[in-house]
C-alpha positions as a printed NumPy array, in Angstrom:
array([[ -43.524,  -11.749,  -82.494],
       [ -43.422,  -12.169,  -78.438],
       [ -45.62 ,  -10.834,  -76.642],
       [ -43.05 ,   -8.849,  -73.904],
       [ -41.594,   -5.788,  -74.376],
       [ -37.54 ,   -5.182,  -73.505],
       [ -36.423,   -8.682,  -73.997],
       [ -32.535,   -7.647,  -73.739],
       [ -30.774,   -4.595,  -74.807],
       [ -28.913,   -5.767,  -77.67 ],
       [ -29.385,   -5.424,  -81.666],
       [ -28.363,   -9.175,  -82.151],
       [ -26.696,  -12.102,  -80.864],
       [ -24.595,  -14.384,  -81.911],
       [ -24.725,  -18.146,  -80.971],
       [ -22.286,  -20.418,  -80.328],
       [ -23.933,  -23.159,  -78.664],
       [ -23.179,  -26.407,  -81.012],
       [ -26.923,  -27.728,  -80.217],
       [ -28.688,  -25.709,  -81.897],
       [ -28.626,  -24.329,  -85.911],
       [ -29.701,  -20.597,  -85.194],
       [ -26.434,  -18.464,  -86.057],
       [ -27.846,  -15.196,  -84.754],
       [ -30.954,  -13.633,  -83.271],
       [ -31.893,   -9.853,  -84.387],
       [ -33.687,   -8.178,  -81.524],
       [ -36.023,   -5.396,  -83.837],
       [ -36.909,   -3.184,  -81.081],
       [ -33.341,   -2.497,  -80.01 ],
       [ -33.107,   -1.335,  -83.716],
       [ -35.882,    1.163,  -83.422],
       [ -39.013,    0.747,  -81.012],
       [ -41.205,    2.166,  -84.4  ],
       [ -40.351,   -1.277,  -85.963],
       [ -42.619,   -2.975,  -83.416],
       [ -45.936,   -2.032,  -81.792],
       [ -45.529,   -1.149,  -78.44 ],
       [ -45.575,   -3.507,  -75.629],
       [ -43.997,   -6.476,  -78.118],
       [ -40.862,   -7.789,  -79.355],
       [ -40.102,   -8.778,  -82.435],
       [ -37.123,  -11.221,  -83.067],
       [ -35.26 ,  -12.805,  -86.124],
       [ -33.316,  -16.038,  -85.729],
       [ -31.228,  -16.224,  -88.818],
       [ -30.21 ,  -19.564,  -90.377],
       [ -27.684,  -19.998,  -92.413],
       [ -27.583,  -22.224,  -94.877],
       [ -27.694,  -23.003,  -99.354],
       [ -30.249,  -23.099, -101.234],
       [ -31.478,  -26.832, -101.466],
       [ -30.753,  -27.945,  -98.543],
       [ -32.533,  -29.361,  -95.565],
       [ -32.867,  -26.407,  -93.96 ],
       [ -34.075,  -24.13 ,  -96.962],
       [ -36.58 ,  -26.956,  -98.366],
       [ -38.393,  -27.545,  -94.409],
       [ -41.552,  -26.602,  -94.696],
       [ -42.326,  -22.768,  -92.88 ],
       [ -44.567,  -24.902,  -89.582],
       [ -41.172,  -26.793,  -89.305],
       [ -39.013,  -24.033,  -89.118],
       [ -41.364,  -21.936,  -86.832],
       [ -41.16 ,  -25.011,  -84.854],
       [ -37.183,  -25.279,  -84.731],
       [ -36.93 ,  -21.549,  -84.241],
       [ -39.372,  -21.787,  -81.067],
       [ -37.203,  -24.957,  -79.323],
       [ -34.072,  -23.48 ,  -80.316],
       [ -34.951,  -19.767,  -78.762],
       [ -35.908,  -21.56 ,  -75.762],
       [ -32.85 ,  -23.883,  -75.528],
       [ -30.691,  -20.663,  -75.329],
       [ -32.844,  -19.096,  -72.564],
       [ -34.318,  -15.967,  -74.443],
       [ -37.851,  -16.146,  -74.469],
       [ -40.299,  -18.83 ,  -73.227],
       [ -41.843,  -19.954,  -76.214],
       [ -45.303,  -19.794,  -74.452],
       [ -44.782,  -15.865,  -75.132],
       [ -44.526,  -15.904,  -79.125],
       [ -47.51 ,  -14.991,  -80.426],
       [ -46.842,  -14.791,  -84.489],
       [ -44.51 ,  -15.734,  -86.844],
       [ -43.215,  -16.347,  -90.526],
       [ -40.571,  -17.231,  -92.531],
       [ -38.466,  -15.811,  -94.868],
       [ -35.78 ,  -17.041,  -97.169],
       [ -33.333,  -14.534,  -98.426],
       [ -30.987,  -16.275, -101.775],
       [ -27.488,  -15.455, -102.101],
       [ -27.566,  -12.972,  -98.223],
       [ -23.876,  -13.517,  -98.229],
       [ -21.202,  -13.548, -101.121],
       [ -19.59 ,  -16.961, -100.516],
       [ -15.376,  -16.989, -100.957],
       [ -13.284,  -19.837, -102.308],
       [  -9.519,  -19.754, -103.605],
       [  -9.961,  -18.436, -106.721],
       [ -12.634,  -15.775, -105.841],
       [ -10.237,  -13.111, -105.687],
       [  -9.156,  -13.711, -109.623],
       [ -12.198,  -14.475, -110.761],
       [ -13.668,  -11.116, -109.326],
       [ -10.952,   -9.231, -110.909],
       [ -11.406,  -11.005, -114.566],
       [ -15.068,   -9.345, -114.227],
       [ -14.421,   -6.534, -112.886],
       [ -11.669,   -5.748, -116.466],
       [ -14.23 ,   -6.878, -118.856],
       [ -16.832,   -4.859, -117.372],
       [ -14.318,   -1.463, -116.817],
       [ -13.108,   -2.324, -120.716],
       [ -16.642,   -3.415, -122.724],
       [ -19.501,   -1.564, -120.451],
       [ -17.944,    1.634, -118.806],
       [ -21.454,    2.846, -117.63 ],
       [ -22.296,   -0.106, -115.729],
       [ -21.406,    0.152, -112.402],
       [ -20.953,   -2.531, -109.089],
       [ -22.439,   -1.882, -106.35 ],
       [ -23.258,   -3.327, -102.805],
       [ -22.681,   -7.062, -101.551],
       [ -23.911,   -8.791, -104.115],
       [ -23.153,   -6.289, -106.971],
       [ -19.368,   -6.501, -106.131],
       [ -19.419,  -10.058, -104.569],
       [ -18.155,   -9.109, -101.607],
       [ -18.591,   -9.183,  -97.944],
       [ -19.659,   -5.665,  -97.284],
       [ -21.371,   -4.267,  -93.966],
       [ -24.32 ,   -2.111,  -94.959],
       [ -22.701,    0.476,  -94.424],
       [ -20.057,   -0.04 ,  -96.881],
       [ -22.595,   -1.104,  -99.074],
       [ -24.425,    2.431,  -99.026],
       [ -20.723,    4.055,  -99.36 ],
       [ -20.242,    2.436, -102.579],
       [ -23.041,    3.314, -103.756],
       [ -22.873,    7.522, -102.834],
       [ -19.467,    7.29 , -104.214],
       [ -20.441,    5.242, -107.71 ],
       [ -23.339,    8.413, -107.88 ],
       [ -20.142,   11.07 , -107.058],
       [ -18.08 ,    9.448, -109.852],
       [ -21.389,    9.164, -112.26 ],
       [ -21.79 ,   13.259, -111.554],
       [ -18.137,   14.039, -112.431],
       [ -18.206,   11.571, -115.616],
       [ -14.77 ,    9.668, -114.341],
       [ -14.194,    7.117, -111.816],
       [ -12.355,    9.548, -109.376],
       [ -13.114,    7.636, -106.329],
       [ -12.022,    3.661, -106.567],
       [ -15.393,    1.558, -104.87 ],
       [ -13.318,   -1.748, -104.683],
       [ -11.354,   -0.14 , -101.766],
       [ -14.305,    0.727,  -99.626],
       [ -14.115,   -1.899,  -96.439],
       [ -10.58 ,   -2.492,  -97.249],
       [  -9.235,   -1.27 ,  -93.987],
       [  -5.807,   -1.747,  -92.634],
       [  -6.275,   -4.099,  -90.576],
       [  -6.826,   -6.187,  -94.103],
       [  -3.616,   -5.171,  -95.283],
       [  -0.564,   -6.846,  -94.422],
       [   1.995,   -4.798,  -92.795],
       [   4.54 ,   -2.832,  -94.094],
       [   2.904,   -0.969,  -96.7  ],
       [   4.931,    2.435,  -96.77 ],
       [   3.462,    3.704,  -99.834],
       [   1.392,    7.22 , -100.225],
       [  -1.516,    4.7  , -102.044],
       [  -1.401,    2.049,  -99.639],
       [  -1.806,    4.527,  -96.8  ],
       [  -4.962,    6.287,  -98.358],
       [  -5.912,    2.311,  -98.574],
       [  -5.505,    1.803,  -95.092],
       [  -8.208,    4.36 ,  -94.041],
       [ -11.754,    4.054,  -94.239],
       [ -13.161,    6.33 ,  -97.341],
       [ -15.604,    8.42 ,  -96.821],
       [ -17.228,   11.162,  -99.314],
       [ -15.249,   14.315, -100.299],
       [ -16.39 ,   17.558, -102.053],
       [ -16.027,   17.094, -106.082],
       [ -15.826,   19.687, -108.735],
       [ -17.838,   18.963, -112.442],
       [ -15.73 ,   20.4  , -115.288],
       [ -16.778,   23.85 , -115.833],
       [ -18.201,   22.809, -119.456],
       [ -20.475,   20.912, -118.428],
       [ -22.3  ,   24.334, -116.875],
       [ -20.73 ,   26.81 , -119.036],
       [ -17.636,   28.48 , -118.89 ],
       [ -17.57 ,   29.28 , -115.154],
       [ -20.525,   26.892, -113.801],
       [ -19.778,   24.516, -111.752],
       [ -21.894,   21.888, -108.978],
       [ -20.508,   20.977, -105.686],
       [ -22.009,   17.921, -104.008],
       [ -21.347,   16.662, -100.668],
       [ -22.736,   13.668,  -99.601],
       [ -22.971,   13.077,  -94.916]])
């Protein structure tokens, strides 16, 4: 928490400055002004690191401490101006890849389709897989769309998979509905399922 309003305009940061360990810095109020009381600034440095390790065993005064030299190694605040802070640490934030991820997702993702067709993945960690939050939310409205319609019409695991992840080339009618970013359509429940002409149209925005 510093105690100056309008530190700079933008939601985060990025750092690339080898001397310190902060990876980013999440600016709150450029979020939304209601997440902070008025006439303060509230900012996140974000670590990243494993369970474990140095960083996630240092005691919270330690990291406070870090956090305050490294914030004013990169110019942002004076440290003289932070009047509060705490600690938080967040297992498993990011779905880690190695070689075999991509098979190893897939074996999963058949046993679960084949032995538990009601349960549903969902989200970054749910699906193990790098998803904005944003995407995450999209899988999600779509998993409730195919849930309402009792099928999997829409397909989850291609939400995020834009073309610019596909290699080029692809002429296909499926691999051009790939290429595009999905986004909610209008679906149709069988007309049993409200009688012989009922139906329910959802939209989701």
């Amino acid at each position: 928490m510093v105690n100056k309003p309008d530190l700079f305009p933008d939601n985060w940061i990025y750092i690339h400055d080898p001397a310190v360990k902060v990876g980013r810095v999440q600016n709150f109020r450029s979020w939304s002004p209601e997440m902070v009381p008025a006439g303060m600034s509230c900012l996140g440095l974000e670590y990243f690191c494993f369970e474990g390790d140095n960083l996630w065993n240092a005691s919270d005064a330690d990291l406070v401490a870090l956090a305050k030299k490294e914030i004013a190694h990169i110019g942002l605040i004076d440290p003289k101006d932070v009047v509060d802070a705490c600690v938080v640490r967040q297992p498993k934030a990011y779905p880690v890849y190695d070689e075999e991820y991509r098979d190893n997702v897939m074996m999963i993702r058949l046993n679960i389709e084949q032995s538990y067709p009601n349960l549903h993945l969902v989200g970054r960690n749910g699906m193990h897989k790098y998803n904005n939050q944003d995407h995450a939310m999209m899988t999600a409205m779509l998993t409730a769309q195919n849930i309402l319609v009792g099928q999997r019409v829409h397909n989850v695991w291609d939400v995020n998979e834009d073309a610019e992840y596909h290699e080029a080339g692809a002429s296909s009618a499926e691999a051009a509905l790939r290429s595009e970013r999905l986004v909610p359509q209008r679906v149709k429940l069988p007309a049993d399922n409200f009688g012989s002409n009922g139906s329910l149209t959802t939209t989701v925005r």
